[in-house]
Each structure stands twice: as structure tokens, then as C-alpha cells.
VMD Tcl script that builds the backbone (N, CA, C; Angstrom):
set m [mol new atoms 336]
animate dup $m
set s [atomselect $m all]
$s set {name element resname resid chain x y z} {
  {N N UNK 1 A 76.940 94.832 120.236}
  {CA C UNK 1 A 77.869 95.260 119.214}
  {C C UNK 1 A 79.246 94.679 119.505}
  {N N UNK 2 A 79.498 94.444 118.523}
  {CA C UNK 2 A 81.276 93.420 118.604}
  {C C UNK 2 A 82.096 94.464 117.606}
  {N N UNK 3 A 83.121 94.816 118.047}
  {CA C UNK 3 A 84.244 95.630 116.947}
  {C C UNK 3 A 85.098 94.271 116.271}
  {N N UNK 4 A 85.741 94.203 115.092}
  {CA C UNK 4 A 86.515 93.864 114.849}
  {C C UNK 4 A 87.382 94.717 113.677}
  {N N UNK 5 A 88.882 94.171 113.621}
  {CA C UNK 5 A 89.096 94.866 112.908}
  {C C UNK 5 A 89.320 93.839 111.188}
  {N N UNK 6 A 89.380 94.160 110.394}
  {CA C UNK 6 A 88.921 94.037 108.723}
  {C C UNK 6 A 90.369 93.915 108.140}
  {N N UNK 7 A 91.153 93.191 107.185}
  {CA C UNK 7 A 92.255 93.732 106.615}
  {C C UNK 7 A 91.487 93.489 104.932}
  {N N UNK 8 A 91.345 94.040 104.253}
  {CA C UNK 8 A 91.594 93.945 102.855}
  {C C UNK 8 A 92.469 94.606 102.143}
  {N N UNK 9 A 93.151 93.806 101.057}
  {CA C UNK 9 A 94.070 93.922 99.979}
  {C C UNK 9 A 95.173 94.853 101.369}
  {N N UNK 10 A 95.610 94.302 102.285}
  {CA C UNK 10 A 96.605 95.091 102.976}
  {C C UNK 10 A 96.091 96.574 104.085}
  {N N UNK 11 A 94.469 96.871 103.614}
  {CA C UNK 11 A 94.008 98.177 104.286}
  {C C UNK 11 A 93.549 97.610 105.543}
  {N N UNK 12 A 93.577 97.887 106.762}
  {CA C UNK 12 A 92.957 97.880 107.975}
  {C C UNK 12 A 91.961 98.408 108.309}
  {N N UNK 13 A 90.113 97.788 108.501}
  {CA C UNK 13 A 89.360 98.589 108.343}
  {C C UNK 13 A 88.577 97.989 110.043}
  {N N UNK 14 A 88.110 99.048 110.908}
  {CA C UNK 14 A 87.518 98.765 111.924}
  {C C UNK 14 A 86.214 98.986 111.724}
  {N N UNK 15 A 85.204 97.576 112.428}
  {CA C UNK 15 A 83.658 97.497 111.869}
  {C C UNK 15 A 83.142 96.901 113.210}
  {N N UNK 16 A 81.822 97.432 113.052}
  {CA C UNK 16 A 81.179 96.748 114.198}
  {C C UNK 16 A 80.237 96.498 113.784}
  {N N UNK 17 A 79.501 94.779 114.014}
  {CA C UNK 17 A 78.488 94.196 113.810}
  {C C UNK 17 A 77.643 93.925 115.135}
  {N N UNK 18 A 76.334 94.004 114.770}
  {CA C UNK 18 A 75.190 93.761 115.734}
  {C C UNK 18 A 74.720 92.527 115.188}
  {N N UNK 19 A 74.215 91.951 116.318}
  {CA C UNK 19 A 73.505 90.562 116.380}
  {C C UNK 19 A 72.136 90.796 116.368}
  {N N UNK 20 A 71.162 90.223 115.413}
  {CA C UNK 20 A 70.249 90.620 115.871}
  {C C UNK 20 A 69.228 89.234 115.388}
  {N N UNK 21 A 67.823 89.126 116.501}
  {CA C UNK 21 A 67.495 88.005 116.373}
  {C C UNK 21 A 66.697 87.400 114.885}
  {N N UNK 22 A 66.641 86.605 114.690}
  {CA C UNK 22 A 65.966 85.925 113.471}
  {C C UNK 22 A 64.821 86.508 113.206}
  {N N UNK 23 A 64.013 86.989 113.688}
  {CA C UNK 23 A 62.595 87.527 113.758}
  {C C UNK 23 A 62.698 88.943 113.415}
  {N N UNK 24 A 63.359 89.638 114.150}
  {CA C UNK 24 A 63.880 91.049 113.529}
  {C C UNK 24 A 64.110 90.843 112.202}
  {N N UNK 25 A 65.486 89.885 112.009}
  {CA C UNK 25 A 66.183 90.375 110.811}
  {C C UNK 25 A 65.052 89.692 109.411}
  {N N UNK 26 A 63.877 88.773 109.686}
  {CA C UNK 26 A 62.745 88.694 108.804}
  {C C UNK 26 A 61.709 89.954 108.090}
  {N N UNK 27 A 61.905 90.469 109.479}
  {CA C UNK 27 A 60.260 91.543 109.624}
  {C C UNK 27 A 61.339 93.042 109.401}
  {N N UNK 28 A 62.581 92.864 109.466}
  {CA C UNK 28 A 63.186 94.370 109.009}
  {C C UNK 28 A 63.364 94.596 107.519}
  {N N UNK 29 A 63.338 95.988 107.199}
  {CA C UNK 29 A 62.807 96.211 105.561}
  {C C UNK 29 A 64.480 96.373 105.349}
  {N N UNK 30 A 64.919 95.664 103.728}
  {CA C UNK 30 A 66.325 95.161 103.769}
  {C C UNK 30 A 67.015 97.595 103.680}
  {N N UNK 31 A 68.032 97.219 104.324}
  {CA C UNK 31 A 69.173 98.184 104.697}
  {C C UNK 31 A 69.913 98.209 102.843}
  {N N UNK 32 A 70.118 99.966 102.803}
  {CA C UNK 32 A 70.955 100.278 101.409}
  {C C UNK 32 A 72.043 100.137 102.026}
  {N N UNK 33 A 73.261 99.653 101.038}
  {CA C UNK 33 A 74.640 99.500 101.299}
  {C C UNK 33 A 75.124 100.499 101.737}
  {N N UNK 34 A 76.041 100.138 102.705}
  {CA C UNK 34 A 76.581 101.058 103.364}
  {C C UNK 34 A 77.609 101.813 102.092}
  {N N UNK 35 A 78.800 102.793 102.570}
  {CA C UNK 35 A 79.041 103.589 101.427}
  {C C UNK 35 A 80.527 102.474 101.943}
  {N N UNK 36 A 81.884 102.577 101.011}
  {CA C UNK 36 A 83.146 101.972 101.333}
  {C C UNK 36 A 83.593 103.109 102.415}
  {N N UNK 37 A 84.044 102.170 103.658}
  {CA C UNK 37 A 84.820 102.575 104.338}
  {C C UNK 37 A 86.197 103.311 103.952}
  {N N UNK 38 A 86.674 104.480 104.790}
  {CA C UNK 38 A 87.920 105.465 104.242}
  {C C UNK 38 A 89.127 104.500 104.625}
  {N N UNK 39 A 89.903 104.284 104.168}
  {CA C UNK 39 A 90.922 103.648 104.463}
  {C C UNK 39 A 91.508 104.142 106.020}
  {N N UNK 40 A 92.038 103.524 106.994}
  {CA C UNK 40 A 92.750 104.243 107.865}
  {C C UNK 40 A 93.901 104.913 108.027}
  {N N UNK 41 A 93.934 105.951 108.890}
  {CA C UNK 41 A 94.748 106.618 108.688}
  {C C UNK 41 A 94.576 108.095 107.893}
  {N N UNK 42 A 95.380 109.351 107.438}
  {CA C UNK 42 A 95.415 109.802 106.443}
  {C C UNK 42 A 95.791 109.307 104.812}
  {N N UNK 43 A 94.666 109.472 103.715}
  {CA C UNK 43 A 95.140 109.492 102.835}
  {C C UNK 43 A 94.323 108.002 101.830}
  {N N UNK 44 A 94.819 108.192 101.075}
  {CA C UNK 44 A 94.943 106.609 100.267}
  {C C UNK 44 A 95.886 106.200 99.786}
  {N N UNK 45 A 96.211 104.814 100.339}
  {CA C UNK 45 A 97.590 104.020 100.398}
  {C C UNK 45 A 97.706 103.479 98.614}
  {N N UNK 46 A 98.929 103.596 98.080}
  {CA C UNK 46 A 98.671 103.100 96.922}
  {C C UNK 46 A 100.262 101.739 96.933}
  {N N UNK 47 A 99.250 100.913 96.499}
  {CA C UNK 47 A 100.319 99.192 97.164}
  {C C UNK 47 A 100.559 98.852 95.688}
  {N N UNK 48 A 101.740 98.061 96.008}
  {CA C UNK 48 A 102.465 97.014 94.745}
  {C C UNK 48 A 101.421 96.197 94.323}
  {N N UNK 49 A 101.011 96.221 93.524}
  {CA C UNK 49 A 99.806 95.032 92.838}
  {C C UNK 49 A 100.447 93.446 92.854}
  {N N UNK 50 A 102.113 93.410 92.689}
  {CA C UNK 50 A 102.906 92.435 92.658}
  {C C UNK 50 A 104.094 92.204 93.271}
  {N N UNK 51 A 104.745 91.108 93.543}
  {CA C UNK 51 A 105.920 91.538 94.229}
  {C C UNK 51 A 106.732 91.606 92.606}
  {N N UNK 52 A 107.979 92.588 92.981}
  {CA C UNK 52 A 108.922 92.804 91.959}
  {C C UNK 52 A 109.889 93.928 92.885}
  {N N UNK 53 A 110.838 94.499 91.660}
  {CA C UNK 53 A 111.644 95.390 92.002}
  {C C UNK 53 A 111.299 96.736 91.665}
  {N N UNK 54 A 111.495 97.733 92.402}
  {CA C UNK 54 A 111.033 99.267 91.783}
  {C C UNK 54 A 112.088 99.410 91.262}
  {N N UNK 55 A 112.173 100.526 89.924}
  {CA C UNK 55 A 113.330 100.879 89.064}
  {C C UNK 55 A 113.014 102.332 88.904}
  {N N UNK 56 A 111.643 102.920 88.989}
  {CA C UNK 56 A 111.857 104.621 88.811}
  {C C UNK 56 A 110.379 104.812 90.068}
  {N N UNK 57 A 111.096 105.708 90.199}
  {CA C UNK 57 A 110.210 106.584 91.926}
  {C C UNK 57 A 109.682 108.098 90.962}
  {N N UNK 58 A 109.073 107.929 90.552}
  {CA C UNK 58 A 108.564 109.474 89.894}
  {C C UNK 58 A 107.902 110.464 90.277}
  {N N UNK 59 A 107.789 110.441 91.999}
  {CA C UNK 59 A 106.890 111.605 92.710}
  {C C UNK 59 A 107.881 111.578 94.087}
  {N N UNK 60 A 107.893 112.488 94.973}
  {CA C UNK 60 A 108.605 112.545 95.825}
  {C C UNK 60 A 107.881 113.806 97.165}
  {N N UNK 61 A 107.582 113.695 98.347}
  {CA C UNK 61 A 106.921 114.188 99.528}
  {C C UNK 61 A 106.385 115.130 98.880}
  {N N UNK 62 A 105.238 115.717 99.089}
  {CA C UNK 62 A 104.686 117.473 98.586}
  {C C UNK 62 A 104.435 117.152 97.218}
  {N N UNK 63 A 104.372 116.599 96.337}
  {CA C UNK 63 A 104.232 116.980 95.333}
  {C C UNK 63 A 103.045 116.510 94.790}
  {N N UNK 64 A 102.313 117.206 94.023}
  {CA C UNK 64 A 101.028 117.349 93.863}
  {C C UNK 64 A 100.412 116.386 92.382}
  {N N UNK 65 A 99.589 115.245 92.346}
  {CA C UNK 65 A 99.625 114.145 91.527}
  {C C UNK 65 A 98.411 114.789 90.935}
  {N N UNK 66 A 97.808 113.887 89.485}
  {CA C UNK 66 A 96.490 113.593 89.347}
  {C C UNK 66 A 96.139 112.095 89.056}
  {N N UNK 67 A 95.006 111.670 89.242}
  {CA C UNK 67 A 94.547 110.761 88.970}
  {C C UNK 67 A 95.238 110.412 87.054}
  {N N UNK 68 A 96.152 109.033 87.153}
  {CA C UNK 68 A 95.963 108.217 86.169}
  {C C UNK 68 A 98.187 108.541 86.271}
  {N N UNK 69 A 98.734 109.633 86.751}
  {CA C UNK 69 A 100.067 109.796 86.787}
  {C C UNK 69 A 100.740 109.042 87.107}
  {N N UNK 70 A 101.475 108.656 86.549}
  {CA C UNK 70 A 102.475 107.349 86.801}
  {C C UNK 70 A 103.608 107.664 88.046}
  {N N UNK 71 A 103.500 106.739 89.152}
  {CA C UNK 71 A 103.980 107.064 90.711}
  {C C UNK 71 A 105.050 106.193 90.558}
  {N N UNK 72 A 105.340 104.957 89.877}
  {CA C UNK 72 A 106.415 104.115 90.214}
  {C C UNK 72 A 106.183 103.000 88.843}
  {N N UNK 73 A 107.465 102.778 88.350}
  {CA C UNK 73 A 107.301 101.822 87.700}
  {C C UNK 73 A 108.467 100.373 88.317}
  {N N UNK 74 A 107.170 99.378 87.932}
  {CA C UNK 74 A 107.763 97.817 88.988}
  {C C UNK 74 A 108.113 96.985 87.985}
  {N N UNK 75 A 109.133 96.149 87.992}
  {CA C UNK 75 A 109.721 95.236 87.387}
  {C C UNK 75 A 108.941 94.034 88.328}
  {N N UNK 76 A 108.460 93.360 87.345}
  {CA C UNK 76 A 107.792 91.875 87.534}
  {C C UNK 76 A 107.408 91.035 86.396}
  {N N UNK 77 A 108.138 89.634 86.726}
  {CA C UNK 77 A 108.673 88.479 85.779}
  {C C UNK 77 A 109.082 89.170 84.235}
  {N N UNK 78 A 110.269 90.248 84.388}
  {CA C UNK 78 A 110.703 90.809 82.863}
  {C C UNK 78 A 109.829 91.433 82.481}
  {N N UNK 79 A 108.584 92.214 82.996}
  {CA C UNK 79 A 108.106 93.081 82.775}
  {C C UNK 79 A 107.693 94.313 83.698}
  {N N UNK 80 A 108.125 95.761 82.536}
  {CA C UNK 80 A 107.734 96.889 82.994}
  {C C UNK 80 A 106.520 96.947 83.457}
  {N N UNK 81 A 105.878 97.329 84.913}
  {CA C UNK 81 A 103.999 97.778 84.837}
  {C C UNK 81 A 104.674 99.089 85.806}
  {N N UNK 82 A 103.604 99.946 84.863}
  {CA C UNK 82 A 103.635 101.469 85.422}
  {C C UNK 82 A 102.653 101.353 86.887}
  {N N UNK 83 A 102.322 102.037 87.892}
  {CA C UNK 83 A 102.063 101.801 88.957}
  {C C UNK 83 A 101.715 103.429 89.001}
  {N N UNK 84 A 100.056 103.853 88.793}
  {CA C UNK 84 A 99.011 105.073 88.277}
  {C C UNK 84 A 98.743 105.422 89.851}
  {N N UNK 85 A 98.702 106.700 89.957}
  {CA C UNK 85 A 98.035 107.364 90.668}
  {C C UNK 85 A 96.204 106.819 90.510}
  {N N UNK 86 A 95.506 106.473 92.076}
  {CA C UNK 86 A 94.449 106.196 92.089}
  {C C UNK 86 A 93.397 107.560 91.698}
  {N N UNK 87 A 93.708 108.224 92.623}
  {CA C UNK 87 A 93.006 109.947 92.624}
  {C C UNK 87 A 94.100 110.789 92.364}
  {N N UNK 88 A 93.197 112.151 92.650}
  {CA C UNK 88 A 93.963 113.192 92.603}
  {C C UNK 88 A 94.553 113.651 94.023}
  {N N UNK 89 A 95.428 114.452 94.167}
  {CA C UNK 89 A 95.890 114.712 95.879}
  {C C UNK 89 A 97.457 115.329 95.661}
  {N N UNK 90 A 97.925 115.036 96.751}
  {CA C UNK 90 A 99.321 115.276 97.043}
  {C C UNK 90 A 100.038 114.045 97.727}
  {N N UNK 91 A 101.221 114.085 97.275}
  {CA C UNK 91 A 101.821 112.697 98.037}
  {C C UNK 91 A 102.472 113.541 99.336}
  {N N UNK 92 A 101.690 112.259 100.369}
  {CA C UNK 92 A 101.989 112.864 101.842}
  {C C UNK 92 A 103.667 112.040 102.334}
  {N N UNK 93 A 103.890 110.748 101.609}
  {CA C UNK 93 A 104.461 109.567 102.254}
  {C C UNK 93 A 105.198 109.344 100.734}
  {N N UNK 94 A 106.083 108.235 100.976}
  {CA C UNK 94 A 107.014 107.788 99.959}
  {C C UNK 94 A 107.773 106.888 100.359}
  {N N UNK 95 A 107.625 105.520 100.580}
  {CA C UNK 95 A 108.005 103.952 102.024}
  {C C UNK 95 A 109.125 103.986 100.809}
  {N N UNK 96 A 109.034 104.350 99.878}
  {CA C UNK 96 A 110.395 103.118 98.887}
  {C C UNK 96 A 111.028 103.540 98.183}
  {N N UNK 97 A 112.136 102.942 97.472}
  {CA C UNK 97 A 113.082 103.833 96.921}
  {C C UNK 97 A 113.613 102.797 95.372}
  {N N UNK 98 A 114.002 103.753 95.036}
  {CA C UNK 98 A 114.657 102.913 93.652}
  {C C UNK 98 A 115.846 101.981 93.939}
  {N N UNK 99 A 115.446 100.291 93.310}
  {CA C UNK 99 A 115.923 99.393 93.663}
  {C C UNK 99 A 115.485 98.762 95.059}
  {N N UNK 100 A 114.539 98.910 95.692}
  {CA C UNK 100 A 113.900 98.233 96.822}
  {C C UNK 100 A 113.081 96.856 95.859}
  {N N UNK 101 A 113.011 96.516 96.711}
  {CA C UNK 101 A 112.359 94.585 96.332}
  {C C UNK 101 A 111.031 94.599 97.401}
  {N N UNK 102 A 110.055 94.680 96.768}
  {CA C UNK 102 A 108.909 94.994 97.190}
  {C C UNK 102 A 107.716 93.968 96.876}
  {N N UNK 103 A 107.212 93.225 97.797}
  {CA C UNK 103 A 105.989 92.139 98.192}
  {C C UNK 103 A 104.730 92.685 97.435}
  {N N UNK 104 A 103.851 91.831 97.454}
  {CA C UNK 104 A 102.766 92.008 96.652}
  {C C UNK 104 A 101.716 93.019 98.364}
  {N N UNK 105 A 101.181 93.843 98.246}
  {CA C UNK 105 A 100.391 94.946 99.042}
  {C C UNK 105 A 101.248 95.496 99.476}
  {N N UNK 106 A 102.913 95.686 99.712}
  {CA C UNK 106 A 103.893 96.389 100.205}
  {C C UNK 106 A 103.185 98.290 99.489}
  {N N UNK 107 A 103.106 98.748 100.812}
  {CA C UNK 107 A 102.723 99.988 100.799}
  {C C UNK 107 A 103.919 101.119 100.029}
  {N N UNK 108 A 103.523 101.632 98.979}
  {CA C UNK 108 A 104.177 102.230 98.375}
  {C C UNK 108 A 104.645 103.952 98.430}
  {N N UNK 109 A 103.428 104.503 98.246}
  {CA C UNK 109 A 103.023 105.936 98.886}
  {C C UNK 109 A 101.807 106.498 99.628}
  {N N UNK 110 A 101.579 107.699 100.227}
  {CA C UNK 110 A 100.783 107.447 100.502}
  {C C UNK 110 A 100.047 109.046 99.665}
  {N N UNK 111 A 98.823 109.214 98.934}
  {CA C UNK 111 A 98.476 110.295 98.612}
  {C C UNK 111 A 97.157 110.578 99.638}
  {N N UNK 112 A 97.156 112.320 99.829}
  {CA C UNK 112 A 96.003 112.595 100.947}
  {C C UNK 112 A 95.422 113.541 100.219}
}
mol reanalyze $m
mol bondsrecalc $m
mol representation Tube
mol addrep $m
């Protein structure tokens, strides 16, 4: 078994793969997908889809979201995009502020 660790779209995911020989992996009956790994850490991170500027912060520590609620709206190339709550939860985290200049996966909040 080898650990490595995974980054997608900005998430850090730790996995470990087994080697296994050619003959096994013929004569073994194929494996159901595994389920998606939890993001690390507490919570689910919700990232800038783009780089731009934030102009409204509309949730703030403790406060309790639902899925589809608008968390931030980003200015990118002269346009407004609202920036939705993924799930439902509470926002644990809040990295940014109105008028920050924010990278494309720049971690935004975090809901748990």
C-alpha cells in the first residue's frame, strides 16, 4: 500500500493504492465504485469558480444556510455570478471579505 495525497479542484484528498499482480487483477470479479471521498477537514469548502472581485458577503460565522442561498456574489469580466450554497449546514468559516480579489479555487467559506 502507497498513501498519496490527491488535490482536486483545490480539495486535498488522502488515498491509498495497492499494487496488485496482473493475474489477480484478471481473475478478480470487477470492485463497485467506491463512494466520493469527504473533503478534508471539517465541513464543505465552497471556492471561487473564477478569479474576480467579491462585492457582497451575504452570510457571516454561525449562521445557518440552505442549499441553493446565495453566499457571495463575484464580479468577473463585468459580470455579476451569484456564488449558491452547495448543501444545507451552517457556515463554520468566512476567508473573505467585501472587496478582496480572489483566484480561481480561492477558498471562500466553509459550511459544516
Amino acid at each position: 500500500m502507497k498513501k498519496y495525497n490527491v488535490k482536486v479542484n483545490g480539495t486535498s484528498y488522502e488515498v491509498e493504492i495497492e499494487l496488485i499482480s496482473e493475474t489477480e487483477a484478471k481473475s478478480a470479479p470487477a470492485a463497485a465504485p467506491a463512494p466520493a471521498a469527504a473533503p478534508a477537514g471539517n465541513g464543505e469548502t465552497v471556492s471561487a469558480p473564477m478569479p474576480g472581485t467579491i462585492l457582497a458577503v451575504n452570510v457571516q460565522n454561525g449562521q445557518a444556510v440552505k442549499k441553493g442561498d446565495v453566499l457571495f456574489v463575484l464580479e468577473a469580466m463585468k459580470m455579476e455570478n451569484e456564488i449558491m450554497a452547495p448543501c444545507d449546514g451552517t457556515v463554520s468559516s468566512v476567508s473573505v471579505s467585501k472587496g478582496a480579489s480572489v483566484e480561481n479555487g480561492t477558498v471562500l467559506c466553509t459550511i459544516a
